[in-house]
C-alpha positions, 0 to 999 in steps of 0.5 A: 483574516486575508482572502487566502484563510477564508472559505474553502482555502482553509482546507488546502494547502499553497502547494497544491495543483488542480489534478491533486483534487480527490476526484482527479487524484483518484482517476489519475490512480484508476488511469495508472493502475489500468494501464499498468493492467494492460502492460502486465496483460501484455507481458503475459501473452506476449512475452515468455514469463510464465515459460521463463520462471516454470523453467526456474522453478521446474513446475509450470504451474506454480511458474505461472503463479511466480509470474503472476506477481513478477508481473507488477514490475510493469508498475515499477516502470510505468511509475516514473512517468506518473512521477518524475515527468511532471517535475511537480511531481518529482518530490514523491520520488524521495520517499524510495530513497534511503538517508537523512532518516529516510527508510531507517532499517529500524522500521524496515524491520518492524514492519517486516515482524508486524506483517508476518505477527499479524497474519501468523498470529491470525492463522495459528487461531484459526488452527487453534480454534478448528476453523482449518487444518494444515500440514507441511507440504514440501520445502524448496529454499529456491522457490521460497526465495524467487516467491518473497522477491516476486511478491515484494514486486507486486506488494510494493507495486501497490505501495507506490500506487497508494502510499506514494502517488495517491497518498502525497497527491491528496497531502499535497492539497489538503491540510489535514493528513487524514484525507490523504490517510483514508482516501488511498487506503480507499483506493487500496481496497477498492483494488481488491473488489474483485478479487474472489471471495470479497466481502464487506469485512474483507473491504474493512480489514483492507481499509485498515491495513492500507490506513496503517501502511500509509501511517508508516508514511506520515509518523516515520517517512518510511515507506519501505516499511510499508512495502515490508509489512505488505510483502510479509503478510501475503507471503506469509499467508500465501507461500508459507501456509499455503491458504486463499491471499485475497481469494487466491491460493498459490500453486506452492506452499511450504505448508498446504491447506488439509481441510477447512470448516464449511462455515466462516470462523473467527479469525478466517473466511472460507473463501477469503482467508484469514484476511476477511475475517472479523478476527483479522480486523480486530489484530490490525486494529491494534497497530492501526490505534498504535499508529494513530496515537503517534500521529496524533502526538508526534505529527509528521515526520517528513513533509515534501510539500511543506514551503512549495507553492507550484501555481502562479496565482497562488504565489502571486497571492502569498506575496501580496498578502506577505507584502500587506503584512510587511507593510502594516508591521511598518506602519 
């Protein structure tokens, strides 16, 4: 066995860099999603966005609750310098693209059903079971609209944090996926630990999620379905049924949120929602283990690290080892 199978080069893979480390890559993604914080910060009071979409909409407040996920197009901005400067990290890109098997329409759609499913399946328990109550409140195609695509901004805005950045940095470095696989759905959860309401249940239910979002990464190279199954569930939860998206409830709603129990249910979180819920954990679970067996079947579908060795020293080392296997296969 050559120096490069030994030791803790057995967990890393030839293509890493140093800044792909676990502790790095997640400081990077802390850098990323500050900054991101502020640029949006700064949109806010300094730009007239709320003015903009409450003249849209004809109601300032849910204008200002539109903007409030519009806003994460500073992400979508701030990304290609996370990316595309550093040509090392110029592959990632790819997975925004479509082709070659790339984002098929197939899973697009799937992960679509599965957001709306879940949540929905999660929601109609918690009315079943008397846990809330609700009625229809008004309908507005427009605002419905100018909500799912403001939403898909903030949704895939974390996606790409998560399931592009982070996910194919810590890919890139070790050879398991599952490092990968469960840090950044770490990382995911640990951006939602002040939002209002947060609970232990709530951190696992969003681990959960995020573990089968970055699924959608490694069985189908799509990440699009994951941006779908994200955008879907907090649409879902929030504009349709009018209830708490990660503790926070939305100035407009198809249907509102009458009454609820004083104590926690099942499949809903006084303060929460349905998503920090014990019940919601047990509905994603079934997905996730859905997703676990194919991976552990099929194994990953597309590898954008698979043959790249970015540090000299490395290649350096391959070859050498290359040229001392050539030449005993010689002797």
């Amino acid at each position: 066995m050559n120096k490069e199978e030994t030791g803790i080069r057995k967990i890393l893979r030839p293509s890493r860099i140093w800044t792909d480390c676990l502790p790095f890559a997640l400081i990077l993604g802390v850098i990323l999603v500050f900054v991101g914080s502020i640029l949006e910060e700064l949109a806010v009071n300094f730009l007239p966005v709320n003015y903009f979409f409450g003249k849209i909409v004809g109601n300032m407040d849910v204008g200002e609750f539109v903007a409030m996920y519009a806003t994460f197009i500073v992400f979508w901005i701030l990304y290609p310098v996370f990316v595309l400067i550093p040509k090392y990290n110029r592959p990632m890109v790819k997975g925004l693209a479509f082709g070659k098997g790339r984002n098929p329409v197939k899973w697009i759609l799937i992960g679509a059903l599965l957001g709306f499913g879940t949540n929905g399946l999660c929601i109609l328990m918690s009315v079943l079971m008397g846990d809330i109550k609700i009625s229809f409140n008004s309908f507005s195609p427009g605002i419905l609209l100018l909500f799912l695509v403001a939403i898909c901004i903030q949704s895939g805005a974390e996606e790409i944090i998560c399931r592009s950045y982070i996910y194919q940095k810590l890919r890139r470095r070790y050879k398991t996926p599952w490092v990968a696989i469960i840090f950044n759905s770490a990382f995911f959860a640990l951006m939602h630990v002040f939002n209002p309401g947060i609970t232990f249940v709530s951190v696992l239910q969003i681990i959960i999620v995020g573990m089968i979002f970055a699924l959608f990464v490694y069985d189908f190279d799509c990440l699009w379905a994951a941006i779908a199954m994200h955008t879907t569930w907090n649409f879902t939860q929030s504009i349709l049924f009018g209830l708490p998206n990660s503790g926070i409830v939305s100035a407009y709603s198809l249907f509102k949120l009458d009454a609820a129990s004083a104590r926690n249910g099942f499949f809903y979180n006084v303060n929460f929602g349905v998503e920090g819920s014990i019940g919601s954990v047990v509905v994603l679970a079934i997905p996730l283990v859905i997703l676990i067996v194919i991976a552990v079947k099929k194994g990953e579908k597309t590898d954008l690290w698979e043959g790249k060795v970015y540090s000299k020293r490395i290649r350096a080392r391959l070859n050498e080892a290359k040229t001392a296997a050539e030449a005993k296969e010689e002797e």
